[in-house]
N, C-alpha and C positions, 0 to 999 in steps of 0.2 A: 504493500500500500504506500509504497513512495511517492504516488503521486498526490494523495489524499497530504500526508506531511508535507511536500513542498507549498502545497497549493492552501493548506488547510486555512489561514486567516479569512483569505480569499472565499472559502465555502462558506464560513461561519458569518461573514458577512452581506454574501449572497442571503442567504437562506433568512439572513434576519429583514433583509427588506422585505424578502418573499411574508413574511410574520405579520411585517408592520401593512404589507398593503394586504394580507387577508383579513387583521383588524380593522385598518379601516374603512375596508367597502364592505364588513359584514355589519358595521354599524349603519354607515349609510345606507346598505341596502333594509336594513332591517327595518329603518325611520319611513324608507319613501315606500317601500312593499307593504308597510301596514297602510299608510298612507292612499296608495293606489285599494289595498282590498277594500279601506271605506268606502271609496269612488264605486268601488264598486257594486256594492251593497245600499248605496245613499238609493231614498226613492225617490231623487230629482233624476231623470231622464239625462241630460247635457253631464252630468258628473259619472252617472253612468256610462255614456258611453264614450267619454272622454277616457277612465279609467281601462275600460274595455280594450276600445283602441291601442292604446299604450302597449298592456302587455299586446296584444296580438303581433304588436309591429316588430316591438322591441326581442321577445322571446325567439320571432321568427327568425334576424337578423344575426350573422354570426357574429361574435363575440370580435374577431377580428377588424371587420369593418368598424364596429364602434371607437375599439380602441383607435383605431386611424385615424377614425373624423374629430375626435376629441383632440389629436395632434395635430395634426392638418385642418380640421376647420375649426375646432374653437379655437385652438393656439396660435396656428397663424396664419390662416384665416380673418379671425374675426379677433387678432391679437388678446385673447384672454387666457392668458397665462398661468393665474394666481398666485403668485411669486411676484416679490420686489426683483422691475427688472435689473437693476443695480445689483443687485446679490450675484458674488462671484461663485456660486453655486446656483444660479437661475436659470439654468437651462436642464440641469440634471431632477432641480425640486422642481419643475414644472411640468417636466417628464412623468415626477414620480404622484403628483398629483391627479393631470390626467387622468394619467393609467388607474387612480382611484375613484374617480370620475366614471369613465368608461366601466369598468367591472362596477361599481355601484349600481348605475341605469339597467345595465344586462341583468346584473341579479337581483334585481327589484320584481322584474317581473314573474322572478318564480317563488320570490318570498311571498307577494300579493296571491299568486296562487295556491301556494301552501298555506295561507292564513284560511283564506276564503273557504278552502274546503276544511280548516276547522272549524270555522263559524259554521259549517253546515251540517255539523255532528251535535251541536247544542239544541236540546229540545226544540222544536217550535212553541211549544205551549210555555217556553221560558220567557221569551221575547213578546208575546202577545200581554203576557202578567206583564211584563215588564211596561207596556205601553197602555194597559187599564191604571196602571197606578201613576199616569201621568208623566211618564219618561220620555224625554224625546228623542231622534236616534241616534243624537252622539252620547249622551246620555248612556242609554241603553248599550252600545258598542261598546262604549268605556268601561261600563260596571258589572255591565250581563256576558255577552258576547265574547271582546275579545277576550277577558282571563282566561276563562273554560278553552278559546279557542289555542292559544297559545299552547296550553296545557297537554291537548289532544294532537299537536302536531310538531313537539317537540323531536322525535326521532327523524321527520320526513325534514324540519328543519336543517336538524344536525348535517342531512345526506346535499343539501343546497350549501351549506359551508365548506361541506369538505369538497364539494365542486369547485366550489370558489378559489377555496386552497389551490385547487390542482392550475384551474383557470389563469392563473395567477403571471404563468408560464407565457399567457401572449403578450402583456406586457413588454417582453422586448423585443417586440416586433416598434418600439418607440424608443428603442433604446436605455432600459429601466434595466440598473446592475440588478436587477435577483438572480438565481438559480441555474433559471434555462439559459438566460444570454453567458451566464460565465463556463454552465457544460457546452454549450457551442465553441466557445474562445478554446478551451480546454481538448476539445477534441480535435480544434485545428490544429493546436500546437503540437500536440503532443500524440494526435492518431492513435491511443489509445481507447477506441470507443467501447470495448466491451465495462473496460474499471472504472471508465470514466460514467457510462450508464449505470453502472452496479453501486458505485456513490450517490446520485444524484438521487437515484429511486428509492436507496436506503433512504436518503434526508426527509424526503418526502413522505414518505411510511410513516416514518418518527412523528411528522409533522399531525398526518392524518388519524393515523391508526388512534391516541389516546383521545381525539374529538369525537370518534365512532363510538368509542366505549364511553367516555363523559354522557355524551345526547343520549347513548342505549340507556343509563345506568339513571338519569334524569329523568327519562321516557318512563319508566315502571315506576320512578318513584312520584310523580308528580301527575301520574295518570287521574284522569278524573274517572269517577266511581260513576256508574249507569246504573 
């Protein structure tokens, strides 16, 4: 494993942006995917099918493309950066924000869909009590709804994160130091592809495998009782 020791700072730094950008488009994704399931749940029409829309377009669209347009058209394009452009690291944190951007929107749209079909395991007769007693439906969403919901789809959540994780990998197709772009660098150098894949996938396992068991181990404990 000489190449894991020459190179190792380098992995360990990879793999930690890979970290920091699955945290923060699992946050983002998690705000705007609950956000879209109301849309889509709300009984105004135009929010409905606004939210509708969205995922359809977004879900359908490969994850590649998005990344692109968030660098190429919001960036610069439509020069929206979000980065100080004076910061002599503003092309790499702008890079790395995008690419949180893009995976955000992408997996919004399956978070909104894994909400939504927990909302649809909560009694009906919950929600109706809920609106004889005067609740109204953010109300209702807020107090009734989503808890339970969250509760019932915490496994199929866990299985949208550890996409995310994997997902993570097209980022540098924008040029964003995690993982993938350093096993590319690594493989040209050094044309070792079988050790240099057998590390990468190890990291990645690591990464994934204790979120499967967390969300399993979350999923039976925080099941709601029928």
């Amino acid at each position: 494993m000489q190449i894991f020791t020459d190179h190792r700072d380098a992995i360990y730094a990879a793999f930690w942006t890979t970290i920091q950008l699955t945290v923060f488009s699992a946050v983002g994704a998690l705000i705007l995917g609950t956000v879209l399931a109301a849309m889509r749940l709300a009984p105004t029409p135009v929010m409905n099918w606004l939210g509708t829309a969205y995922v359809n377009i977004v879900r359908n669209t490969p994850l590649t493309l998005i990344i692109l347009f968030c660098s190429f058209g919001v960036g610069q394009t439509l020069g929206i950066t979000l980065v100080d452009p004076h910061s002599p690291t503003s092309i790499a944190d702008s890079n790395f924000r995008l690419a949180v951007l893009g995976l955000t929107v992408y997996t919004a749209s399956f978070v909104c869909e894994t909400v939504r079909s927990g909302v649809n395991t909560v009694p009906l007769g919950q929600a109706e009590a809920a609106r004889s007693l005067g609740l109204s439906f953010s109300q209702n969403l807020r107090i009734i709804l989503l808890p339970q919901a969250f509760r019932s789809v915490i496994i199929p959540l866990g299985s949208v994160l550890i996409a995310l994780a994997k997902n993570t990998t097209i980022a540098s197709a924008i040029g964003v130091a995690e993982a993938a772009l350093l096993m590319k660098e690594m493989i040209e150098n050094t044309a070792a592809l079988m050790t240099v894949g057998v590390i990468f996938a190890t990291g990645f396992v690591i990464l994934t495998l204790p979120l499967g068991l967390m969300f399993g181990w979350l999923g039976k404990r925080l099941a709601v009782a029928r």
